[in-house]
Structures are given as structure tokens and as C-alpha cells.
C-alpha positions in Angstrom: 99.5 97.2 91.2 99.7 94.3 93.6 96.3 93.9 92.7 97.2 93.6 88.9 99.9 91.0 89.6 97.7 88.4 91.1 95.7 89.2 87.9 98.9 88.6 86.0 99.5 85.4 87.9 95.9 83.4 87.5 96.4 84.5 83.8 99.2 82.7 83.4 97.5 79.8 84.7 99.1 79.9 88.8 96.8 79.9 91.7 97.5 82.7 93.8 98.0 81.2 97.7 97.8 82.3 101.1 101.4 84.1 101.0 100.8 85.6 97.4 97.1 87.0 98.7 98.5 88.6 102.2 101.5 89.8 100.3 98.9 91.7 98.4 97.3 93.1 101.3 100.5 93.7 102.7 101.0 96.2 99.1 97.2 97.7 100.0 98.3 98.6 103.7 101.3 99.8 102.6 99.7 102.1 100.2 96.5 103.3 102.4 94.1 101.8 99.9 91.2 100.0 102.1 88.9 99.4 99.6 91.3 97.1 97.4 92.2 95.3 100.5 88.3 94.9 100.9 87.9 93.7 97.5 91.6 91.3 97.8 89.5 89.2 101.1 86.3 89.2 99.0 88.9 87.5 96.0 90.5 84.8 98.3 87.2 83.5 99.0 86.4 82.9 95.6 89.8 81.6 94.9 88.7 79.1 97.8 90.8 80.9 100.2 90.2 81.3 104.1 91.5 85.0 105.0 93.1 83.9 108.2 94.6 86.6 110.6 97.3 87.9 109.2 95.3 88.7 105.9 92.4 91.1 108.3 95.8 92.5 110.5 96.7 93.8 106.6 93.4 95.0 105.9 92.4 96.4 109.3 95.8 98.4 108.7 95.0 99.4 105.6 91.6 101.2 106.9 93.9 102.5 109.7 96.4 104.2 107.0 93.3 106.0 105.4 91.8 107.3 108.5 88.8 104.7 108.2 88.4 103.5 111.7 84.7 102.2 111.4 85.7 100.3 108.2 88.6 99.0 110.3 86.0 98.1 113.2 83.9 96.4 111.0 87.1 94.1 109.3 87.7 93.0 112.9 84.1 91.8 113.6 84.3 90.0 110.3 87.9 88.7 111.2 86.0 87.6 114.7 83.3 85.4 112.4 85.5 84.2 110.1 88.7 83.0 111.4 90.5 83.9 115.2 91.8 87.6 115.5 95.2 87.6 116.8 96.6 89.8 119.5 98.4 91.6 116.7 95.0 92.2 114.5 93.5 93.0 117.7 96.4 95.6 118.0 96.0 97.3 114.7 92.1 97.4 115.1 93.3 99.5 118.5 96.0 101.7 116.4 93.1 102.2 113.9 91.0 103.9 116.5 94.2 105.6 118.4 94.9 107.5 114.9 92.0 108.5 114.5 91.2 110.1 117.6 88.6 107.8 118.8 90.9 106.2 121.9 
């Protein structure tokens, strides 16, 4: 539904920004779905926008919720190429692994 709002948003002619986006991935953490917080990154990049930290902590969480801890692996090594991982995105690509058994 987050999703659907920044939908709502470019249709009524606003550009969605950095806070609208992680907000968004905030909504996909939240709610365990990894492959929409996938898709949201792969969207601020056409929108023109640099995921920066805070967006992969959100995503890298999001993998975590669903038990996905190579998919939340891989979001940190793309966080690593693409902006500077944070201790806290560093810390929920650790949590990621610790719920999942692979500490």
C-alpha cells in the first residue's frame, strides 16, 4: 500500500523524495515484504534518486523480517557499491544473519 501511494503521489504530478521513498521502505520492512523493498530501490533510481543508507538499513531489514538472509547479504554488498553502509545497516545485515541462524 506504501507502494500504491508513491503511485498516488507521481500521479498527481509530486515527485516522490528521499524521505517519501525511505518512508516506503520503512512500510516494506515493517510489513516483511523484501521483494517490494527490492523493487522501491530499483524505483528511486529511476526517479533519479541515490538509495543512501538509511534506504538499504530498510531493505536489508525487510529481508531480515522474511527470513531472507542471502537476499539481505546481497543488499548490503550493493549498499557497499552504491553509497557508504552505516554501522546501523551494517547492524541489521548482522540481525539478518542472527535470525536466521547463520551467526
Amino acid at each position: 500500500e506504501a507502494r500504491g501511494l508513491l503511485e498516488e503521489m507521481i500521479l498527481a504530478g509530486l515527485t516522490p523524495n528521499m524521505a517519501s521513498c525511505n518512508a516506503a521502505l520503512c512500510a516494506a520492512k515493517a510489513a516483511g515484504r523484501w521483494q517490494e523493498a527490492e523493487e522501491l530501490l530499483e524505483k528511486m533510481q529511476r526517479l533519479g534518486l541515490q538509495p543512501d543508507a538509511q534506504s538499504f538499513t530498510a531493505a536489508i531489514g525487510a529481508c531480515a523480517n522474511c527470513g531472507r538472509w542471502e537476499e539481505a547479504l546481497q543488499m548490503l554488498r550493493r549498499a557497499e557499491m552504491e553509497t557508504t553502509p552505516d554501522n546501523i545497516c551494517w547492524a541489521a545485515a548482522l540481525g539478518a544473519l542472527e535470525r536466521c541462524g547463520r551467526w
